[in-house]
N, C-alpha and C positions, 0 to 999 in steps of 0.2 A: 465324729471323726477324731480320731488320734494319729497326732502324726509329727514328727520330729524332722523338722527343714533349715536350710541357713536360711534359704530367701523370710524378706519380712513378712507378713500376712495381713490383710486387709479386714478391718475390726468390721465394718460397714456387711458388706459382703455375710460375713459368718451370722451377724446378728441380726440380719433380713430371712438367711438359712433355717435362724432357729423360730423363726415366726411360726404359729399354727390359729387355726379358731381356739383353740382352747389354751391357748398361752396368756397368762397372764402378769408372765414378770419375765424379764431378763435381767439376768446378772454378771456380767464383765468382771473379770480381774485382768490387769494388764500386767506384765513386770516389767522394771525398765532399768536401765545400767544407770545408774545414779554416780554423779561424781561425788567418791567421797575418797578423792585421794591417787586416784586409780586415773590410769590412761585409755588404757583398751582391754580387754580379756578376750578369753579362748573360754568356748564353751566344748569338750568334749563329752560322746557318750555312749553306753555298747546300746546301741541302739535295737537290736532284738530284744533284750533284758528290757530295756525303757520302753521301747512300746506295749511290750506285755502287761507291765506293771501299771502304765498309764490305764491298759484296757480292763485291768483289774479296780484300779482308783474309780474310774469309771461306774462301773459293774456297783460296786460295792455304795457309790454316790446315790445309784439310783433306784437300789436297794431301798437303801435305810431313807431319803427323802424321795417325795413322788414327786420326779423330776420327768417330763418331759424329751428331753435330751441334754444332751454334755459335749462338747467339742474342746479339746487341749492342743493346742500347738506349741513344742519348746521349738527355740529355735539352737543353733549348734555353727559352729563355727567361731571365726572374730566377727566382736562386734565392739562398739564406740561408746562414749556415753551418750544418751539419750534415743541408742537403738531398743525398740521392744525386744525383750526375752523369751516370756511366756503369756499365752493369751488361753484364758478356761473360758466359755463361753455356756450359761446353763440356764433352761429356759423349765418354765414349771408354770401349775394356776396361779400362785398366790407369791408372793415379793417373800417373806420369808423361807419358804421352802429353798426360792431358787439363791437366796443369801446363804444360808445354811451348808445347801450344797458346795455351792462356792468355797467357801473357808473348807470345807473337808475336804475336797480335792488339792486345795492349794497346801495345804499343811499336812496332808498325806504325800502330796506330791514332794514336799523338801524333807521329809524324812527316811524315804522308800526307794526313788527311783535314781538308779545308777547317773545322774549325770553330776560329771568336774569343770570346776572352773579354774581356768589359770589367771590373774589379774596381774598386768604389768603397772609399775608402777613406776615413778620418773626412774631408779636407777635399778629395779630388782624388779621380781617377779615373784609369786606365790600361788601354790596351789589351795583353793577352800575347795570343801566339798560335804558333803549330807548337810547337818546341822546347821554348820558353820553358813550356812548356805544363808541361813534366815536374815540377816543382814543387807540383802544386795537385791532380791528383788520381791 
């Protein structure tokens, strides 16, 4: 599943989804809005582009490790500190593979996929976004 929502997503849920007899690891990455300064942000993103792209990250994950399955949820809207952002979810036989995968989608995901973030801050506001992105979740 790929798919870009404001609503929050339920980790439980997805990680019961990715269960099989021949599963042998799952692997969570969570991202979450960390106070480092910041009040609330805005997550925007052309979301045709960003689903493609995730479905490509995807594609290419499960390519190069044998994975199982991959599930990405960003989420898009305002959100708080301490709301989830993005949640990769990837199931495979063995704890390494689904590690692996993990990191490649998450670090493919913040150098590829069109989504901005605006972060308010007590008196101003700033737009990050690609790279700059790697700091925040």
């Amino acid at each position: 599943m790929i798919r870009l929502q404001q609503d929050d997503f339920n980790v439980t849920t997805l990680v019961e989804a990715a269960k099989s007899r021949e599963t042998g690891a799952i692997v969570t990455f969570i991202g979450i809005v960390r106070d480092d300064g910041i009040e609330c942000m805005e997550l925007e993103a052309y979301h045709e582009v960003a689903e493609r792209e995730l479905a490509v990250i995807r594609d290419e994950a499960m390519k190069e490790f044998p994975l199982h399955s991959v599930d990405i949820i960003h989420r898009t809207g305002p959100l708080r500190v301490g709301d989830n952002i993005v949640l990769i979810v990837v199931s495979a036989g063995h704890r390494k593979e689904a590690f692996l995968g993990c990191e490649y989608i998450i670090d493919r995901l913040k150098q590829t996929v069109p989504i901005w973030k605006k972060e308010y801050l007590k008196d101003s506001s700033r737009w990050v976004g690609g790279e700059e992105r790697h700091g925040h979740s």
